[in-house]
C-alpha positions as CSV (number, residue, x, y, z in Angstrom):
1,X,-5.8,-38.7,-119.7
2,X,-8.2,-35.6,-119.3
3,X,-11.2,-35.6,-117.4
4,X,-14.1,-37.0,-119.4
5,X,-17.3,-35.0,-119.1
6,X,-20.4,-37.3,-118.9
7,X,-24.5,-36.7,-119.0
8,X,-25.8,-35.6,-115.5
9,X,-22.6,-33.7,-114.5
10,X,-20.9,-37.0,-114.0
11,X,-17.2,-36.6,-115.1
12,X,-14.5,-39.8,-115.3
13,X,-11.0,-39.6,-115.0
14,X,-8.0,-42.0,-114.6
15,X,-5.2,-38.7,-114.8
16,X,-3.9,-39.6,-111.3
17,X,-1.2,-42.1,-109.8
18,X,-1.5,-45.4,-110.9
19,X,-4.5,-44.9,-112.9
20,X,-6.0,-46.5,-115.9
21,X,-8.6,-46.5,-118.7
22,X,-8.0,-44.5,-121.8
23,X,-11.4,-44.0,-123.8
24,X,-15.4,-45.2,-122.5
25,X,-18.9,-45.5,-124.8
26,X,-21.5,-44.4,-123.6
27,X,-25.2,-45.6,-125.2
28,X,-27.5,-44.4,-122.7
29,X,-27.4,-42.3,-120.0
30,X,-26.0,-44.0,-116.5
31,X,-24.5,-46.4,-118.6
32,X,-20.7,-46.8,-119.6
33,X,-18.6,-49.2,-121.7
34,X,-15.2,-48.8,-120.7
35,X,-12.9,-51.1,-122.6
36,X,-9.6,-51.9,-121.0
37,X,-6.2,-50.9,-122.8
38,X,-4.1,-53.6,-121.5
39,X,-0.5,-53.9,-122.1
40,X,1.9,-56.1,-124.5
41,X,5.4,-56.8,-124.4
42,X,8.4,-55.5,-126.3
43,X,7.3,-58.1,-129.0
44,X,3.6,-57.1,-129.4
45,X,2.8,-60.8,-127.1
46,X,1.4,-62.0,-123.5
47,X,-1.6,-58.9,-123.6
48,X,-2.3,-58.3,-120.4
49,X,-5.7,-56.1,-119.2
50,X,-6.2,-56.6,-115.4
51,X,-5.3,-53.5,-114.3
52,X,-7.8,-50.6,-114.4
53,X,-8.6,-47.3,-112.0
54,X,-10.6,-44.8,-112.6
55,X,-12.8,-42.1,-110.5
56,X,-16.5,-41.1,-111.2
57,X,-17.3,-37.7,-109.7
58,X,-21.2,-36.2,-109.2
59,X,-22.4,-39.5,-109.1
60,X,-24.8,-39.5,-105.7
61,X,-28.0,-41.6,-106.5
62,X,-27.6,-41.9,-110.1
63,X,-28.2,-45.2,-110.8
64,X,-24.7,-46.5,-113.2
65,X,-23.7,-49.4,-115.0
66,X,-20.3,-49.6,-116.0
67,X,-19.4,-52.4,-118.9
68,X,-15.8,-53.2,-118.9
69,X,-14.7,-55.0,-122.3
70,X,-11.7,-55.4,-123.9
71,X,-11.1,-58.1,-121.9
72,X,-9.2,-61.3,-123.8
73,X,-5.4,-61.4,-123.3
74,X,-2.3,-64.2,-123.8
75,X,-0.1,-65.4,-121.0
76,X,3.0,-67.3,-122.1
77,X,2.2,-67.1,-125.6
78,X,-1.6,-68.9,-124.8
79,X,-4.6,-67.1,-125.3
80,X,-6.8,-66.6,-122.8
81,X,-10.6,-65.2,-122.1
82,X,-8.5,-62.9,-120.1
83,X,-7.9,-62.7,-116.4
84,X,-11.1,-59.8,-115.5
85,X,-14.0,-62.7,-114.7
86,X,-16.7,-62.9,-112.2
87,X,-14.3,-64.4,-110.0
88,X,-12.3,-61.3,-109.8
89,X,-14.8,-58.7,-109.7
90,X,-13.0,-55.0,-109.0
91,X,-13.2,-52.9,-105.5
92,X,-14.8,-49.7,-105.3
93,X,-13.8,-46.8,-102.8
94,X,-16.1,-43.4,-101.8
95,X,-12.6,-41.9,-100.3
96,X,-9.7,-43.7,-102.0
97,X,-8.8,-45.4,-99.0
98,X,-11.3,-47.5,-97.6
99,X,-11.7,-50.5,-100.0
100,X,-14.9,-53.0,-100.7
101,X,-15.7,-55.6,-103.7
102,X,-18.2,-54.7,-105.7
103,X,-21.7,-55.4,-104.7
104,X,-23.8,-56.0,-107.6
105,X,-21.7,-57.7,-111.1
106,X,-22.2,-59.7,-113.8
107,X,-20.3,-61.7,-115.9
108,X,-20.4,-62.5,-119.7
109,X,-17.6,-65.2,-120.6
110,X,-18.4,-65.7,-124.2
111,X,-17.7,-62.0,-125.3
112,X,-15.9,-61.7,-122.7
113,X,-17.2,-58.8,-120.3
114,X,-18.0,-57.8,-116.2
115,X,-20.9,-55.3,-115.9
116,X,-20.5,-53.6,-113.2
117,X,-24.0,-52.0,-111.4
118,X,-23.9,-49.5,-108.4
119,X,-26.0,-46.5,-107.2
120,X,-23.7,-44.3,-105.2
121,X,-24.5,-43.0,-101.4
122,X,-21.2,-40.5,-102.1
123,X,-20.9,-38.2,-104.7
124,X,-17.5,-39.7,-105.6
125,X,-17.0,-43.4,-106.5
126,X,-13.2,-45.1,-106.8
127,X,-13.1,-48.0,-108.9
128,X,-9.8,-50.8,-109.2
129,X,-9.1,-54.3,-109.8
130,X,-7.9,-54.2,-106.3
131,X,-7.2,-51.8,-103.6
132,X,-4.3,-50.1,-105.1
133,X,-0.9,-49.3,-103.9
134,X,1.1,-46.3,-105.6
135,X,4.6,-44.8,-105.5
136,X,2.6,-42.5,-102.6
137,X,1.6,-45.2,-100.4
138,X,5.3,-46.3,-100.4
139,X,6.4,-43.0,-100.0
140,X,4.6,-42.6,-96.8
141,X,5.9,-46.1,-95.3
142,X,9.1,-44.3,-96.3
143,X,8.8,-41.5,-94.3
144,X,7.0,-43.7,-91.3
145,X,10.0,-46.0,-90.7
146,X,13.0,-43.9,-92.0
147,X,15.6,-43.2,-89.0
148,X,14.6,-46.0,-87.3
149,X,17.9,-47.1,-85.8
150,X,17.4,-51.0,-87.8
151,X,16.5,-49.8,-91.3
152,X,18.9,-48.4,-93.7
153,X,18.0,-47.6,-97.3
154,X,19.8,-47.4,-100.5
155,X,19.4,-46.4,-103.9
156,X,20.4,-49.2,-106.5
157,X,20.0,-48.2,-110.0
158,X,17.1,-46.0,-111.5
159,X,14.4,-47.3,-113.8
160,X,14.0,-45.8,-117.4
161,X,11.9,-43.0,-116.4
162,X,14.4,-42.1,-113.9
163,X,12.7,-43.3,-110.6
164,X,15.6,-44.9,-107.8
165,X,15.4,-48.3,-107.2
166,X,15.3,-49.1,-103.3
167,X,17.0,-51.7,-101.2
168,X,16.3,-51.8,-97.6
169,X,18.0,-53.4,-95.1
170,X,15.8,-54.3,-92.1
171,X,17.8,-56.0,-89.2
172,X,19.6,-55.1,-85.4
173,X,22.5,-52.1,-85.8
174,X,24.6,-54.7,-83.2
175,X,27.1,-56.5,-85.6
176,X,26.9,-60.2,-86.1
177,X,27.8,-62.6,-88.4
178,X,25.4,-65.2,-87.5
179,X,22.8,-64.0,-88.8
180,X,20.2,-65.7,-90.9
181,X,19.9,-63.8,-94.3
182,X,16.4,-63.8,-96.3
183,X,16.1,-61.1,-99.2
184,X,12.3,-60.5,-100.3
185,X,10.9,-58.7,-103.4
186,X,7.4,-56.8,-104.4
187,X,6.1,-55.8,-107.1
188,X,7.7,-57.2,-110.3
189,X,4.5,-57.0,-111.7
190,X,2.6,-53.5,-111.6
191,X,-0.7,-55.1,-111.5
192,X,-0.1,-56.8,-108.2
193,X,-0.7,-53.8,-105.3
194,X,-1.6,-56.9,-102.7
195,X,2.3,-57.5,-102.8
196,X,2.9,-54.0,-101.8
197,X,0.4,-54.3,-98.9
198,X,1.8,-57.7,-97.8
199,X,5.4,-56.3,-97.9
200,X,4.5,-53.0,-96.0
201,X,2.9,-55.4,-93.1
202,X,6.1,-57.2,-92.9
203,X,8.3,-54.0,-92.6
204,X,6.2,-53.2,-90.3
205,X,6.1,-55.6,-87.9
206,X,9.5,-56.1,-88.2
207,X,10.6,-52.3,-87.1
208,X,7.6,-52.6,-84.5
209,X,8.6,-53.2,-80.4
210,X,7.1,-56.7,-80.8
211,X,9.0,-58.7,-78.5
212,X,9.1,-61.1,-81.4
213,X,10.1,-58.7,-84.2
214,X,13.5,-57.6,-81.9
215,X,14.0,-61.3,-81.8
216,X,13.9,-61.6,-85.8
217,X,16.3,-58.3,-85.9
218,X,18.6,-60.0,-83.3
219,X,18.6,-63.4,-85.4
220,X,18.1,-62.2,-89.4
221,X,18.9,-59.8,-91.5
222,X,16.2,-58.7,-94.4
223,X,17.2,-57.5,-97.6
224,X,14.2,-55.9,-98.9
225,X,13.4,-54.6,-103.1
226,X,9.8,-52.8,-102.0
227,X,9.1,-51.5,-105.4
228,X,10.5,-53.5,-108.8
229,X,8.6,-51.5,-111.2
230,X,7.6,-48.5,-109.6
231,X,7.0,-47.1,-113.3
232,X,4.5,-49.3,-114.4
233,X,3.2,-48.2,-111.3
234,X,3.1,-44.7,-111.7
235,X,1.4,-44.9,-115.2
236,X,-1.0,-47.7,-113.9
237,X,0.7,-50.2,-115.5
238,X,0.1,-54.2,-115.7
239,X,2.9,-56.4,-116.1
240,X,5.2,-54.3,-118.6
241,X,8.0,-52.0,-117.3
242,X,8.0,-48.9,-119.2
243,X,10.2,-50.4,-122.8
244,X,7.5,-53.6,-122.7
245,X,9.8,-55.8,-120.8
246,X,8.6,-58.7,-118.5
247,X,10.3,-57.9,-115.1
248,X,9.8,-61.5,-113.8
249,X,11.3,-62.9,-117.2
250,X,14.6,-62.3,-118.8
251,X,16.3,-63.1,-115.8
252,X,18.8,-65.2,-118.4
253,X,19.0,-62.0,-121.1
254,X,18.8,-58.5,-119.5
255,X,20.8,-55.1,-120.1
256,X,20.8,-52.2,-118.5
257,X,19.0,-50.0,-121.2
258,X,15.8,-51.9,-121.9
259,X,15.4,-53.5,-118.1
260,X,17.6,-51.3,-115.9
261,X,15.2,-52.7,-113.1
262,X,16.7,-56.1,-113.5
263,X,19.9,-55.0,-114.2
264,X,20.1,-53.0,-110.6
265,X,18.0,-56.1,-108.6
266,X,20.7,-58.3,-110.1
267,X,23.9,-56.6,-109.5
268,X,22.7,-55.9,-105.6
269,X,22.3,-59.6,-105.0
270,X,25.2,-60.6,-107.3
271,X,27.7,-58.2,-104.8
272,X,25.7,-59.8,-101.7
273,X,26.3,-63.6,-102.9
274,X,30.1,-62.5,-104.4
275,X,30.9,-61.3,-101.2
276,X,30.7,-64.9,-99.8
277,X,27.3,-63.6,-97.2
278,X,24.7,-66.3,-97.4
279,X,21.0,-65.8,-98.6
280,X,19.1,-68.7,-96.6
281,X,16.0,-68.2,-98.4
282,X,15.0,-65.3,-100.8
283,X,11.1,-65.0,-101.7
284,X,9.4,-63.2,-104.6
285,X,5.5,-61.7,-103.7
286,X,3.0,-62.0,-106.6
287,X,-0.7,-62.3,-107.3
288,X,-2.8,-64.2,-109.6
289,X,-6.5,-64.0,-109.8
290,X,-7.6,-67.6,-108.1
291,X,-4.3,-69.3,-107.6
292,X,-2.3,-69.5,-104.5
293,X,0.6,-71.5,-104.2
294,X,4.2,-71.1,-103.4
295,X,6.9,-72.7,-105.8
296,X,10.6,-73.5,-105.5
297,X,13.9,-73.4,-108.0
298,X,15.0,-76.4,-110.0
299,X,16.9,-77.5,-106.9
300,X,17.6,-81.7,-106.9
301,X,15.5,-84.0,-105.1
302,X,16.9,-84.8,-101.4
303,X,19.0,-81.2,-101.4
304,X,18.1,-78.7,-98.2
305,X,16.6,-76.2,-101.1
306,X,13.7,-79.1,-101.1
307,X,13.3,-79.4,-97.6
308,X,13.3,-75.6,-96.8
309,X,10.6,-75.2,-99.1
310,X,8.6,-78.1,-97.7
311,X,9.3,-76.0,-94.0
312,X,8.3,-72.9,-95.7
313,X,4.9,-74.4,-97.4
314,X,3.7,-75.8,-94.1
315,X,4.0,-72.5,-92.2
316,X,2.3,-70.9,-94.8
317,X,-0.7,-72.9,-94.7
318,X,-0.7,-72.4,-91.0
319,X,-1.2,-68.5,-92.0
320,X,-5.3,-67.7,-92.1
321,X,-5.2,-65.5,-95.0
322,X,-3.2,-68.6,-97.7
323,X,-4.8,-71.6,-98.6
324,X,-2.9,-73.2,-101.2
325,X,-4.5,-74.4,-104.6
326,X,-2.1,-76.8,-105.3
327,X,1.2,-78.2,-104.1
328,X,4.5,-77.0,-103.2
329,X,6.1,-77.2,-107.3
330,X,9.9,-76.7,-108.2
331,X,10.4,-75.3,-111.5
332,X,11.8,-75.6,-114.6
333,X,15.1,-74.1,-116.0
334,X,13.0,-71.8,-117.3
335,X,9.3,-71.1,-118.2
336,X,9.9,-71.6,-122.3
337,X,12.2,-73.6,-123.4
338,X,14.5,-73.0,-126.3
339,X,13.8,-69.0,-126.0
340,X,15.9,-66.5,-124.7
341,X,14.1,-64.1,-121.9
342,X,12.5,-66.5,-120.1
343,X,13.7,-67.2,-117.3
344,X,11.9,-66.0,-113.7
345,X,14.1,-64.4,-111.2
346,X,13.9,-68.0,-109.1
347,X,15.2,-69.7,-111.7
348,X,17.8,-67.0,-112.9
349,X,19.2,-66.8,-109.3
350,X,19.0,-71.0,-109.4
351,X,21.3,-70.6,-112.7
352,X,23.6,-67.6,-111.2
353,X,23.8,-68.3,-108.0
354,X,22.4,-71.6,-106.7
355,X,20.3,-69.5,-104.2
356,X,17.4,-70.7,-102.7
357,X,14.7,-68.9,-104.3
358,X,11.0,-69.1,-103.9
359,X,7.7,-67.3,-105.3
360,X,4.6,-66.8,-103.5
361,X,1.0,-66.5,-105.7
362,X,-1.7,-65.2,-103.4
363,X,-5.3,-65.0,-105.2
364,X,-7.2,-61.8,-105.7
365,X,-10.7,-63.9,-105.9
366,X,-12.6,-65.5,-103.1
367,X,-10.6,-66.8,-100.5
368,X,-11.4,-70.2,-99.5
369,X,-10.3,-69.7,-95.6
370,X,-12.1,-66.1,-95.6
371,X,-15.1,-66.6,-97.4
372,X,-14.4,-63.5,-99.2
373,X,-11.6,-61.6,-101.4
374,X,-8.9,-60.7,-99.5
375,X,-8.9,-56.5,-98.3
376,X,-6.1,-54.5,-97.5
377,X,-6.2,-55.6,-93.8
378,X,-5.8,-59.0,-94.6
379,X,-2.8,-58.3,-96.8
380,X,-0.9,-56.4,-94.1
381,X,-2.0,-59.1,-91.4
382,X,-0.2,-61.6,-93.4
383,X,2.7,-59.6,-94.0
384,X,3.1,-59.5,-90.5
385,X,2.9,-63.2,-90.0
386,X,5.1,-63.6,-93.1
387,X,7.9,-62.2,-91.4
388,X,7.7,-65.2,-88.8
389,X,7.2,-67.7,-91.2
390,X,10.1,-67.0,-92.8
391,X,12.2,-66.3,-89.7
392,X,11.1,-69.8,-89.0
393,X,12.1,-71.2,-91.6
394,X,15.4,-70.1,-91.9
395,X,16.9,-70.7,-88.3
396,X,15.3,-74.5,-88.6
């Protein structure tokens, strides 16, 4: 996207990392109506518009009100209003870096739209659904913790646009095969930068001299996927990798041409599970917009899948940054029955593998326990005690 000339010298742009509008209106001066592009799958379904970044240059104490429309989408073939409401209004940035929700908002659910209102104290003005996380950000956590004696990394597969696909392995270099085994995963969903945050908190911790992260390398071994669509990200994506394909369905139905992303994440924890290692528990990181909840595989009634999630639900509730919504749930076989494709990765590893699979929703609204929508420090705070839930969890 090229940079948009506006009235007053103002100019708009998404042509960076990550960002994403396409086209704005503009019917009086000061005031813009940006409608969102969204995203659809491979078969024109499930539209998807809660992902939008864009920057606003020359705009110090010009008064601005910036519509966003376009809102209304479909999740699992349901239409929906759309997930941008005024419980999700966006975050705004003067340096790109330092993130804060929006001050001033309205909401207009019948049309559906969020105006947006804000006089600038900076001459620049960052705007996102939420504090975004890009290819960057990971690539300077990459270059933080790389050659620390308990990290390896490998390259997997490559996504269609020819980015690698990273597995790390976070855990003592001492050899022992008592170790508990938890595998984690970010980012199936482009949209969804708190994952990234969360997951860069853990590593984190984990490689820090914590007295209680050495004691989680000398007792578990973490097998990490950081970054499972890092081209959605790139082109400021939402839920889509780059051929329209769901990477938290079609666990059941995947090839390597049209979802080399699954097809790489599922041959690295086939040769794991093949190779008779255990995985004790192995947990998925999303976010929704006002949901938070953690649910479990199609495991029986009475089984230790059950009661490992029950250990795992309790210590996240304990964390001050969840507050679940609803219950611990176990899922179906798969989100829709009688079609192909539809399967999440807990229940395709349930199917392939009979491992113990969990996902974690963490809202982007309000949150109940801190009276405000979660920021980036509270992300990487509970990626830190993340790493301890699950560590306790595990050796239980």
């Amino acid at each position: 996207m090229n940079v948009l000339p506006l009235a007053f010298a103002i100019s708009l742009t998404a042509s960076f990392e990550g960002g994403n509008i396409r086209t704005f209106q503009q019917p009086e001066p000061g005031h813009f109506v940006i409608p969102l592009p969204g995203e659809t799958d491979q078969d024109g379904r499930n539209r998807q518009a809660n992902w939008y970044y864009f920057r606003l240059d020359g705009v110090r104490g010009k008064p601005l009100i910036l519509e966003l429309t376009n809102l209304a989408g479909e999740y699992n073939y349901r239409p929906n209003k759309g997930a941008v409401t005024g419980d999700t209004p966006p975050f705004y940035s003067t340096d790109n870096r330092r993130w804060q929700p929006f001050p001033d908002f309205t909401y207009d659910a019948e049309t559906p739209k969020l105006v947006l209102r804000i006089t600038p104290e900076s001459d620049t003005l960052w705007v996102a659904h939420t504090p975004p996380y890009t290819n960057e950000h990971l690539e300077r956590l990459r270059r933080d913790i790389r050659g620390h004696p308990a990290f390896q990394e490998k390259v997997i597969g490559k996504t269609p646009k020819g980015r690698p696909m990273l597995q790390w392995t976070v855990t003592d270099p001492a050899p022992s095969a008592q170790r508990k085994v938890v595998w984690l995963m970010a980012r199936q969903h482009s949209w969804e930068s708190g994952t990234s945050w969360v997951a860069e908190g853990l590593v984190r911790f984990l490689l820090s001299n914590a007295p209680e992260a050495s004691a989680i390398r000398r007792g578990a071994v973490f097998q990490m996927l950081p970054m499972c669509d890092p081209d959605g990200v790139a082109r400021g994506g939402v839920r889509f990798n780059h051929r329209g394909y769901d990477l938290n369905r079609n666990w059941d139905e995947f090839n390597a041409e049209s979802m080399p992303e699954i097809a790489a994440q599922h041959a690295a924890i086939a040769a794991w599970a093949k190779s008779g290692r255990p995985v004790h528990l192995f947990l998925t990181l999303h976010n929704t917009e006002t949901a938070e909840y953690l649910d479990g595989p199609p495991a029986p009634e009475g089984s230790a899948v059950r009661e490992l999630g029950r250990r795992l639900s309790k210590l996240l509730e304990e964390q001050p940054a969840f507050s679940a919504s609803r219950p611990l749930a176990w899922s179906e076989a798969t989100t829709t029955a009688g079609k192909p494709g539809r399967m999440t990765v807990v229940q395709g590893l349930w199917r392939d593998f009979r491992i113990p699979a969990f996902l974690v929703e963490q809202r982007v609204s309000r949150h109940p326990k801190l009276g405000r929508q979660p920021n980036i420090e509270d992300r990487l705070a509970f990626g830190r005690q993340l790493a301890s839930s699950l560590w306790n969890a595990v050796r239980q």
